[in-house]
Each structure stands twice: as structure tokens, then as C-alpha cells.
C-alpha positions as CSV (number, residue, x, y, z in Angstrom):
1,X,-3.4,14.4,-17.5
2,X,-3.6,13.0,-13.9
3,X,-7.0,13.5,-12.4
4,X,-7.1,15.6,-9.2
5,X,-9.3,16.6,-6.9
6,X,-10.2,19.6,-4.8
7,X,-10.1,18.7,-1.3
8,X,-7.5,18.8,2.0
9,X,-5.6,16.4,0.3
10,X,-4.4,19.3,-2.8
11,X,-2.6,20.9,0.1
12,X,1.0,20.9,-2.1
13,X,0.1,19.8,-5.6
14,X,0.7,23.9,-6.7
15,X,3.8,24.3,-5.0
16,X,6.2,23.4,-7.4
17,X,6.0,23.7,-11.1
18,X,6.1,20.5,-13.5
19,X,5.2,18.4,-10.9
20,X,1.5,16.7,-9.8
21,X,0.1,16.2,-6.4
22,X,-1.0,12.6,-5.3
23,X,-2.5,12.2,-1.6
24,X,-1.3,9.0,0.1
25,X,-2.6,7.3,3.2
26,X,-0.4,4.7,5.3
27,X,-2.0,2.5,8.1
28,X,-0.6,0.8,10.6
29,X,-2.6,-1.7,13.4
30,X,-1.6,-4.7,14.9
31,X,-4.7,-6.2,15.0
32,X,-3.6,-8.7,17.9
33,X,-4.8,-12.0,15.9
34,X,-8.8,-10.6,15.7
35,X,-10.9,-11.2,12.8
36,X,-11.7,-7.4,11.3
37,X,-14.5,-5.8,12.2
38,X,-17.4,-4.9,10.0
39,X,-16.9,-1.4,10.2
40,X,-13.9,0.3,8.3
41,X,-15.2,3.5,8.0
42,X,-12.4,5.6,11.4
43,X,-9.8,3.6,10.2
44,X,-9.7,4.3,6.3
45,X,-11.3,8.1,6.9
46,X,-14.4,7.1,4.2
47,X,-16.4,9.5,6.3
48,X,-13.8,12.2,4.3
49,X,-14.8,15.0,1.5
50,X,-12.3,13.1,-0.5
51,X,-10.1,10.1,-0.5
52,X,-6.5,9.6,-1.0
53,X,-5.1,8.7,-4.4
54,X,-3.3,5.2,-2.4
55,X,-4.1,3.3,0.3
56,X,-1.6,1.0,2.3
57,X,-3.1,-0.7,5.0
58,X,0.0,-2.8,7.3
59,X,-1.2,-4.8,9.7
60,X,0.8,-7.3,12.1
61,X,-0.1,-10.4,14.3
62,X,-2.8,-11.7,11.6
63,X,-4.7,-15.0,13.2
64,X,-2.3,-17.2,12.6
65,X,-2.5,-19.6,9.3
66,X,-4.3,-17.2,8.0
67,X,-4.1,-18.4,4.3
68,X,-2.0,-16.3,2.1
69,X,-1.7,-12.7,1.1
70,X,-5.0,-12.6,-1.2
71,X,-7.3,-15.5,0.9
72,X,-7.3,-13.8,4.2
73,X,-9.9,-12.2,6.0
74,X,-8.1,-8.8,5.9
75,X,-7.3,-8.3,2.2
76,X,-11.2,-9.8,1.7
77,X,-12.9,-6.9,3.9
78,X,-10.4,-4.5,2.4
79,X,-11.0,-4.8,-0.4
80,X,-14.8,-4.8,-0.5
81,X,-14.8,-2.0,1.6
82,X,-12.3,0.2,-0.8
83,X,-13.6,-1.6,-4.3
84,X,-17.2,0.0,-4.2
85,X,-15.3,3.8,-3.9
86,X,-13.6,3.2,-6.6
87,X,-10.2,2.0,-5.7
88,X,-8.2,-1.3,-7.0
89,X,-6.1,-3.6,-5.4
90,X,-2.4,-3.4,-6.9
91,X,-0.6,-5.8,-4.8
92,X,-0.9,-7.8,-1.5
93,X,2.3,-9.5,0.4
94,X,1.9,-11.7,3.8
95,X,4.7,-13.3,5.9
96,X,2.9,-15.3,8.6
97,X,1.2,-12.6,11.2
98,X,2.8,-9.7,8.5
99,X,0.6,-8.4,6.1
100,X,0.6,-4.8,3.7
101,X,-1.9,-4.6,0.9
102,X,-1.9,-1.6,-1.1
103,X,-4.7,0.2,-3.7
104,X,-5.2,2.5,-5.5
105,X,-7.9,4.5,-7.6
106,X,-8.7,3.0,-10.4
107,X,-8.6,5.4,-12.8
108,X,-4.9,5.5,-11.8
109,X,-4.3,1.9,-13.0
110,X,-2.0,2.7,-16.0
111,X,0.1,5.5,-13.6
112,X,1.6,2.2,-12.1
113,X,4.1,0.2,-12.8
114,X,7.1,-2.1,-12.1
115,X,5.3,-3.6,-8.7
116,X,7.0,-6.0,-6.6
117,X,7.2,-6.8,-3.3
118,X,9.9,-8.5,-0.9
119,X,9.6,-10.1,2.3
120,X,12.6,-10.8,5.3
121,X,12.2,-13.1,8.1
122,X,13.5,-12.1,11.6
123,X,11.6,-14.5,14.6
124,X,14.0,-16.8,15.9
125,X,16.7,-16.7,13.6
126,X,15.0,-15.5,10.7
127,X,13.5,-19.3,10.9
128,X,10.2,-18.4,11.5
129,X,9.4,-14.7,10.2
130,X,7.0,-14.2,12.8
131,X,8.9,-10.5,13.4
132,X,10.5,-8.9,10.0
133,X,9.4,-6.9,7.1
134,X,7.5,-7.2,4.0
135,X,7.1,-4.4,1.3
136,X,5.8,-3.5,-1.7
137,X,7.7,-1.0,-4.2
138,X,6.2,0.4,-7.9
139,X,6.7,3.5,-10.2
140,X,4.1,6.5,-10.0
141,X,4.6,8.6,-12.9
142,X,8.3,9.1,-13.2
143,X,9.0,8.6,-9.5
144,X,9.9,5.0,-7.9
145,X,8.3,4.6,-4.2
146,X,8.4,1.8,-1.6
147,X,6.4,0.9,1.3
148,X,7.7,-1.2,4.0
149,X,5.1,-2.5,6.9
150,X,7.4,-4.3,10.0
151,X,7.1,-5.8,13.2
152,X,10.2,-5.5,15.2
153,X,11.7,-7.6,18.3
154,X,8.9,-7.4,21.6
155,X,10.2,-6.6,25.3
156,X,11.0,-3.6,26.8
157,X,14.9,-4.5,26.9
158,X,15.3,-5.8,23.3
159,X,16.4,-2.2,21.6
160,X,19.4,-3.7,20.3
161,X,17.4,-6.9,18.7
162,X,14.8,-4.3,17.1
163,X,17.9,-2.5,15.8
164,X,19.2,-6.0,14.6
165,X,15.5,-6.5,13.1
166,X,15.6,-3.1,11.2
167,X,18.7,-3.5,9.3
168,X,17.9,-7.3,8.4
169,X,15.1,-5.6,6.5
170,X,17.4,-3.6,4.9
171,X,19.9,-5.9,4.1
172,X,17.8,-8.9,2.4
173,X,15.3,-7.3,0.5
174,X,16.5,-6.9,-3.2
175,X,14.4,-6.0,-5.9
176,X,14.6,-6.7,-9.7
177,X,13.5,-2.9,-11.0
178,X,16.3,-1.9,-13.3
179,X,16.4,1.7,-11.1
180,X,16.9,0.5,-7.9
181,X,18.0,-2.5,-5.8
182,X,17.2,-1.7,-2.3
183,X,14.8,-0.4,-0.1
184,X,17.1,3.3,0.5
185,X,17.2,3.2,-3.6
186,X,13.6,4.6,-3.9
187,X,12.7,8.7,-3.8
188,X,10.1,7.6,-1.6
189,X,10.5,5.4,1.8
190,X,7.8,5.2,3.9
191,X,8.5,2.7,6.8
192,X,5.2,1.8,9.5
193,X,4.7,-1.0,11.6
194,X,4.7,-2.2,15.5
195,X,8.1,-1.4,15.7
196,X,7.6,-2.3,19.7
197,X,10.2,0.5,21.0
198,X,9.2,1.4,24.3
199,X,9.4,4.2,27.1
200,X,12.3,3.8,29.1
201,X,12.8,5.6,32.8
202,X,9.0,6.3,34.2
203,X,7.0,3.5,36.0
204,X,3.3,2.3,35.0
205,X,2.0,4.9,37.2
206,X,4.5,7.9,36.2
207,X,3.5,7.0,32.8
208,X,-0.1,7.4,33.3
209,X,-0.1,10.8,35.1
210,X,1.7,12.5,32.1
211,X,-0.7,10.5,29.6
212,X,-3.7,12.2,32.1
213,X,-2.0,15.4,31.6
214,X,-1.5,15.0,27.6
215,X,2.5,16.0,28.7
216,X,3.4,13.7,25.6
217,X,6.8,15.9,25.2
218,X,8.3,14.7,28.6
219,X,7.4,10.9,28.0
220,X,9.1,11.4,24.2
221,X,12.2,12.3,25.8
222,X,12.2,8.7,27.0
223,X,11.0,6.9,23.9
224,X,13.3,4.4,22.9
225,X,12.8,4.9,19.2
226,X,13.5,8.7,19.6
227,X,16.6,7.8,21.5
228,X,17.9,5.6,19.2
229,X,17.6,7.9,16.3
230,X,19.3,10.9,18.0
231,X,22.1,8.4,18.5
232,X,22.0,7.6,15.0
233,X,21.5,4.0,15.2
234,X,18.3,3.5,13.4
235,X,16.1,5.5,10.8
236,X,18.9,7.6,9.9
237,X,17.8,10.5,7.4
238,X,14.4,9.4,8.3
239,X,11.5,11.6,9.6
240,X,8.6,11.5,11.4
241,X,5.4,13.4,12.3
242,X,4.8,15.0,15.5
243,X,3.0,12.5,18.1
244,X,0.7,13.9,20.1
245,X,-2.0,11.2,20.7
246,X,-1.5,9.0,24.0
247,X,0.5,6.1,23.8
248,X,-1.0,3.1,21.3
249,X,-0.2,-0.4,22.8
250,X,-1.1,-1.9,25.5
251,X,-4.7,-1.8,26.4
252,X,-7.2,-4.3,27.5
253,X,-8.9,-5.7,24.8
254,X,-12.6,-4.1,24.4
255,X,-11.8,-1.5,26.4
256,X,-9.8,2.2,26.5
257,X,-7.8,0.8,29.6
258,X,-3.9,0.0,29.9
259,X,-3.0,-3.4,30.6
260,X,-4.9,-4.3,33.7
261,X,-3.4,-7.9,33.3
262,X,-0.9,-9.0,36.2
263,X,2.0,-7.8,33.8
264,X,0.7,-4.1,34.1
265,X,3.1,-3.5,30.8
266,X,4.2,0.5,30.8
267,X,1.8,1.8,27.8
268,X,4.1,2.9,24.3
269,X,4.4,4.2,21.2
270,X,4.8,0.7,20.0
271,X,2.9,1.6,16.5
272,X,4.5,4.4,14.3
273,X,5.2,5.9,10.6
274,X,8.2,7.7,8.9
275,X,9.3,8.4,5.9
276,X,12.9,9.4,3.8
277,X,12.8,11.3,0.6
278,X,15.6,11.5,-2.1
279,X,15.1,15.1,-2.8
280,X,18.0,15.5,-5.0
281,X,17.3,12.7,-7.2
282,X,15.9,14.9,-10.0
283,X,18.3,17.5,-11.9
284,X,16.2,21.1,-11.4
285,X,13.1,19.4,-9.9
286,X,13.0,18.8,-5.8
287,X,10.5,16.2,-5.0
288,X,8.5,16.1,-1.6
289,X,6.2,14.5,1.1
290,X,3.9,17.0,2.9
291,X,2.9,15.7,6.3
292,X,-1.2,15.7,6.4
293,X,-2.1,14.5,9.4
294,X,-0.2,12.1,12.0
295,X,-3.3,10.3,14.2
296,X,-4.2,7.1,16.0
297,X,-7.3,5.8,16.1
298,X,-8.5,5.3,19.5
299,X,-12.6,4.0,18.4
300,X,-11.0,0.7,18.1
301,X,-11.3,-1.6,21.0
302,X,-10.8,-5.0,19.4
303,X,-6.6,-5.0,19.7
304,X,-4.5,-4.7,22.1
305,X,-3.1,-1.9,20.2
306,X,-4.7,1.2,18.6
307,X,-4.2,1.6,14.7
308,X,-2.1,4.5,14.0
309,X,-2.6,6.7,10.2
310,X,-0.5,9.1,8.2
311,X,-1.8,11.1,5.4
312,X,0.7,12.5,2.8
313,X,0.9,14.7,-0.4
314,X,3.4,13.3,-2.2
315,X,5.2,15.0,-5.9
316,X,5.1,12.6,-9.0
317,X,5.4,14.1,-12.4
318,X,2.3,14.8,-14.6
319,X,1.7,12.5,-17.7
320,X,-0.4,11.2,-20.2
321,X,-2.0,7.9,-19.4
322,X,-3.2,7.0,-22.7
323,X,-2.0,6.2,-25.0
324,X,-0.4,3.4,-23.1
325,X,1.7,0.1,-24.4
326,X,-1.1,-1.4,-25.9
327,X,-4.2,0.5,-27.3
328,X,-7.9,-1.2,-28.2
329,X,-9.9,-1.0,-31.1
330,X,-13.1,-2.2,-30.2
331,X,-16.8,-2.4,-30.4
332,X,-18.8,0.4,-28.1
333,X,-21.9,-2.4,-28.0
334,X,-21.5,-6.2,-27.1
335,X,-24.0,-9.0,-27.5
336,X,-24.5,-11.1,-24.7
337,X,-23.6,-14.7,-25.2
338,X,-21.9,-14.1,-28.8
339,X,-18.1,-14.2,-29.0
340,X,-17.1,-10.6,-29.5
341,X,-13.6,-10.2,-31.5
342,X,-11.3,-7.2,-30.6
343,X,-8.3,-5.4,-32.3
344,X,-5.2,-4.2,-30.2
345,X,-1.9,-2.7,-30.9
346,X,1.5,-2.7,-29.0
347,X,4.0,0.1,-29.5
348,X,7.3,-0.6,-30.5
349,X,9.0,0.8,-28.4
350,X,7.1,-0.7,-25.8
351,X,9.5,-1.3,-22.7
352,X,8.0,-4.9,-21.8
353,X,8.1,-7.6,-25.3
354,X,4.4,-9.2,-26.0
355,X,4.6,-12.9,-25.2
356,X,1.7,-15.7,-25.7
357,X,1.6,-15.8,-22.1
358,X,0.0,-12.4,-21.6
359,X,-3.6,-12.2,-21.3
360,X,-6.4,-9.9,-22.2
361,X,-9.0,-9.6,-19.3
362,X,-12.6,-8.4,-19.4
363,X,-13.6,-6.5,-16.4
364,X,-17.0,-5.3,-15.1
365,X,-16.1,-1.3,-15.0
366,X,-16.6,-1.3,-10.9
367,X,-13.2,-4.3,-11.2
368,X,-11.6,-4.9,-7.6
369,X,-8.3,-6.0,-8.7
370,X,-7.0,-7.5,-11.6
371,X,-8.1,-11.1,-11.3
372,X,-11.4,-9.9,-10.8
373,X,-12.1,-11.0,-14.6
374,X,-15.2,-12.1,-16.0
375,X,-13.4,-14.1,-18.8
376,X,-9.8,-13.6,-20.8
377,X,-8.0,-14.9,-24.2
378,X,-4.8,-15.6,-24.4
379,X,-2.5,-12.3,-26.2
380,X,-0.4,-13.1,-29.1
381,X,3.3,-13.1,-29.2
382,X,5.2,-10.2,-31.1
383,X,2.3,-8.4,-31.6
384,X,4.6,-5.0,-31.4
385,X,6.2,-6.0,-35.1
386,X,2.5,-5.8,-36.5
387,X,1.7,-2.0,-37.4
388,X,-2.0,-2.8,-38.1
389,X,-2.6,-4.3,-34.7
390,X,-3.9,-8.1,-33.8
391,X,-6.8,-9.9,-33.2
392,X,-7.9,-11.5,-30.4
393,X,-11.8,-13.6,-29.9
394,X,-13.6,-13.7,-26.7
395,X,-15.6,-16.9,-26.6
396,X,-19.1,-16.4,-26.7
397,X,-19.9,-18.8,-23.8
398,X,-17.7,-17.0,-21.6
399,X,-20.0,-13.7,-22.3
400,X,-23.2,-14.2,-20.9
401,X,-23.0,-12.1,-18.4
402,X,-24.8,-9.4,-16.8
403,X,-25.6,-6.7,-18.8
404,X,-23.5,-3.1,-17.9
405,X,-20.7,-1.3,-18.4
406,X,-17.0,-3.2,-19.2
407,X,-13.9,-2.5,-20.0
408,X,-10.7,-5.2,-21.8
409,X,-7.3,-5.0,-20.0
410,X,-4.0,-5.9,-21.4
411,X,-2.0,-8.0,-18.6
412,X,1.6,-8.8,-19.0
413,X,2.9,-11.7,-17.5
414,X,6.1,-9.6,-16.5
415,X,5.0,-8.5,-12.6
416,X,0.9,-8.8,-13.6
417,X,1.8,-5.4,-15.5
418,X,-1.5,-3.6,-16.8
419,X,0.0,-2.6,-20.4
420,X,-3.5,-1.4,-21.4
421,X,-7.0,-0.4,-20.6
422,X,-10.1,-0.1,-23.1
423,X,-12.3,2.8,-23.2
424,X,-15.9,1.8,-21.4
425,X,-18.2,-0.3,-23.7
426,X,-21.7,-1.7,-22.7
427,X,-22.5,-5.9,-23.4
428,X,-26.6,-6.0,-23.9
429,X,-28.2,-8.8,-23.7
């Protein structure tokens, strides 16, 4: 069954019967085109009795040319921070400053499927894409979920462009999954970025005072974003946690101070999270997001902007991870530096066809991600029409590794789907 753990994050899991509790935890920072820092530890909560079963980190205004979505600085310190606790990198999607990477433990590897992610270009046209959306979408045990990480139009007077900005998110972003086809399709929406809507009325200083007096509540009444939904012209059927930490954007850079610059922008709740849930998409069976906790971070002095967390308990159903589409038969002991030869079977009724183009991957047992691989073979094609399983040989020259603990993988080369993961077996030298 699906693993849990006892800690704040098993606030819901009992609630409702037939269905499983899984903690989430969304991050959004624009990082203002600064290299990350060394430390991690505020903004992912490590410091906590017990992580979250996903991780999204969105982050906006990446240094610019900042490779791609895997060979940046960002998804690098990410995932070394978050590979040593035991998590996984499932999928990572960049659009020039735009970046979301997503993980999740690794014990949950086979719970996932379907991922894919989608990107839309706003910035001058939808020319450049330096404001838009990207997202990642998979399947979680039954349920179908998407995560969407945006930057939206800057300037105080562009709420109609940031409108404009939202629903060209919404209306170019198609995805293949046989279930759904856009980003309102899934049971879960959770939407986060520097969506860059602003406080409207109050001057620099008015603003201040109530941010002295924590009167949050008063300056809401002027935020543009809360405005705008009440009207109904964006985030309909969305909600959102209540904000009561000062205003994220825009401070000085290595300090706690408001823009200082001759500008003096009006600070803002430029940096925010919500969510929409399909509750009635089940027959008999209400799915749901709990609210955990609704911060920003305010220990991080490096942006202009201070990152801003949500932590969820989300409802998937309960089910059996293995067996999975493709089961291994293989040897608990491994010789260094000889070719070892393993046995696999597919089910029939398996929902993705075998094809010579899938791989099998061996993985140190602390993996990152699945192309951290120490070596692969190639899989063979209809493998599901042989009852007694196939054989695959690792080359022996490939194998001389370290001695420890490994696992095989079985990688489809539909969406890099993980079909299949080997029990732990040890190579010796």
C-alpha cells in the first residue's frame, strides 16, 4: 500500500474512507536572475519532522541563458539538495527566465505516471516567452493533477494584460493524456507564480504604515488580484489561503527594506498560490486539498522578491505498487566487472506496448532522477506476448562499479515512463 507517515502533514489522510493522504509542497520565488544560494534548508522546510510526499519548486526570472530545464544552476542545487533525503526528480520544464521542477519520494516512483509538461509564451507577443506559463501534469494513484508555475505582465497598470496573460495559459496548453486535454481538465490545479498584481489606492507610505501595523486585511481590499477575482475575471472557482505575511516584492536586494531605489515601487503581493479541485469527479468518493500552511519566506535577502510556500494534504486513492507493468527476476548478489543477465516480464494487459526502444537502467539505490544510470541495455520488443518473461545482459565492462546497494528499472520510451522497479540487490566486488 502507499507508505505514510506520521507527522503534520497526516492532517486529512483519515478523513474520508477509501482514499490515501499525500502531503504536497508548492514554491514560488522569483529569484530576480541570482545564482541559488548554498543554503536550501527555510525554503524547502528540511529542518521539518517530516517531508512532503512532492515537491514543486517554480521559480521565475532565471539568469538569463541559463541552459535548459535539466543544465541549470537551479534544477542542479535542487536536486542535490532533495536527492540525498530521499526524493527523485520526475520532470523539469524551463521557458527562458520560467522554470518548475517537480520530485518526489522515491519510493513513490511507480505511484506516477502519464507526465508531461507544456509551456505558453506571453512577452511581447508571445514572441519571446519571457512572461507565460509552463506546467507539468501526471497521475497519482487514480487521480490526474497539474501544476502550473507563471509569470504574468509587470506594472502596476497592466491588470488587463496579466488577465490577457492568464487565459493564454489556458488556452495553448494541450496535453496528450487520454483523460484530459487542458489545464481545468485535471482534479487537481494548483496555479503559483509572480503573477505581479499589485495594491491599488494607498501611496508608498500608506502602504507601509498598515504593513508596520500587520493591518494586512485593509491593504487586501486593494489587491488587484483579490479584485479581479471578486469580479470574476480571473481564477474563477479557484481558492486561495489566507495571506497574512507582509507584502513579498519589492525589496532591496540583501536587505529587509522596500525599494529604496528612485522608483520607490508601492510593495505587493506580487508572488502567490491557489488551487481548484474537481470534487465531483468521482461517483461516491469527494476528493480534497487541505490547506497546511500559506507562508513567505522572509530569510531570503538575495531577490528582490521573497519566496512564498504552500503545504497541502491532497486525496489520491490507495493501491498496490507492485506488481507493476514489468516485474524482475533477478540475482540478490552481483559480481563486479562480470556481465550479469536478468529475467523480466510484462503483463498483458499492460496499458503502454514494449518496444526495442525502451531501456532497462541500473541505478545506485540513493538514484536522483532517472538518467542518473550507472549503465542500461536496450529492452526487447513484444516482450508482453512471452508468458515466461525475457532476457536481457548487462555488459560486464559497464559493471565495475562501486560496490553497494542497486536496483534495475524498466523505462518506456512513451513520456520516460518507469514501467518497473527491481527489489534491492547488492554488486560485490
Amino acid at each position: 500500500m502507499f507508505v505514510m507517515y506520521t507527522s503534520e502533514y497526516d492532517l486529512a489522510r483519515t478523513v474520508l474512507p477509501g482514499l490515501q493522504g499525500v502531503s504536497l509542497n508548492l514554491v514560488t520565488w522569483n529569484v530576480g536572475d541570482e545564482e541559488p544560494s548554498a543554503d536550501l534548508t527555510d525554503l524547502l522546510n528540511l529542518k521539518a519532522d517530516s517531508l512532503p510526499d512532492i515537491y514543486a519548486i517554480g521559480l521565475q526570472e532565471l539568469v538569463s541563458g541559463e541552459f535548459d530545464a535539466y543544465k541549470n544552476s537551479w534544477t542542479t542545487i535542487l536536486t542535490d539538495t532533495l536527492g540525498p533525503k530521499g526524493f527523485c526528480r520526475i520532470k523539469a520544464v524551463k521557458m527562458q527566465g520560467i522554470l518548475l521542477v517537480t520530485f518526489v519520494k522515491r519510493e513513490y516512483l511507480l505511484s506516477v505516471a502519464h507526465i508531461e509538461s507544456e509551456i505558453s509564451r506571453a512577452g511581447m507577443g508571445g514572441w519571446w516567452g519571457n512572461k507565460g506559463g509552463v506546467s507539468i501534469r501526471f497521475d497519482l494513484n487514480g487521480v490526474n493533477m497539474i501544476i502550473v508555475n507563471s509569470h504574468l505582465a509587470a506594472h502596476m497598470h497592466n491588470s488587463a494584460e496579466r488577465i490577457e496573460d492568464f487565459f493564454t495559459i489556458l488556452d495553448t496548453q494541450h496535453f496528450r493524456d487520454k483523460d484530459v486535454e487542458h489545464i481545468l481538465d485535471h482534479d487537481y490545479v494548483f496555479w503559483m507564480g509572480d503573477l505581479n498584481f499589485r495594491i491599488d489606492k494607498y501611496s508608498r507610505e500608506e502602504v507601509e504604515k498598515y504593513i508596520e501595523k500587520k493591518d494586512f486585511e485593509t491593504l487586501l481590499k486593494q489587491d488587484q488580484l483579490m479584485k479581479c477575482r471578486e469580479e470574476g475575471l480571473i481564477f474563477c472557482d479557484f481558492e486561495e489561503g489566507k495571506v497574512d505575511f507582509p507584502p513579498t516584492y519589492k525589496f532591496d536586494k540583501g536587505t529587509d527594506d522596500y525599494d529604496n531605489s528612485a522608483k520607490k515601487r508601492v510593495p505587493a503581493w506580487c508572488d502567490r498560490i491557489l488551487w481548484q479541485i474537481h470534487d465531483d469527479a468521482f461517483e461516491k468518493i469527494t476528493i480534497s486539498a487541505d490547506l497546511v500552511e500559506y507562508k513567505s519566506i522572509p530569510s531570503y535577502v538575495m531577490s528582490d522578491h521573497k519566496p512564498v510556500t504552500a503545504t497541502f494534504n491532497i486525496k489520491v486513492f490507495p493501491c498496490q505498487r507492485y506488481p507493476a507493468s514489468v516485474t524482475f527476476d533477478i540475482d540478490k548478489c552481483w559480481k563486479a566487472g562480470k556481465s550479469a543477465t536478468l529475467r523480466y516480464k510484462m503483463k498483458k494487459d499492460s496499458e503502454i506496448m514494449s518496444s526495442n526502444r525502451d531501456w532497462i537502467g541500473l541505478y545506485k539505490s540513493n538514484f536522483f532522477h532517472l538518467n542518473d544510470y550507472v549503465t542500461y541495455a536496450w529492452a526487447q520488443e513484444y516482450a508482453e506476448k512471452s508468458p515466461e518473461g525475457v532476457e536481457v545482459t548487462l555488459s560486464g565492462r559497464y559493471l565495475s562499479v562501486c560496490p553497494g546497494n542497486y536496483r534495475v528499472g524498466y523505462i518506456s520510451t512513451y513520456k520516460d515512463t518507469l514501467m518497473g522497479m527491481s527489489e534491492e540487490f547488492q554488486i560485490v566486488s
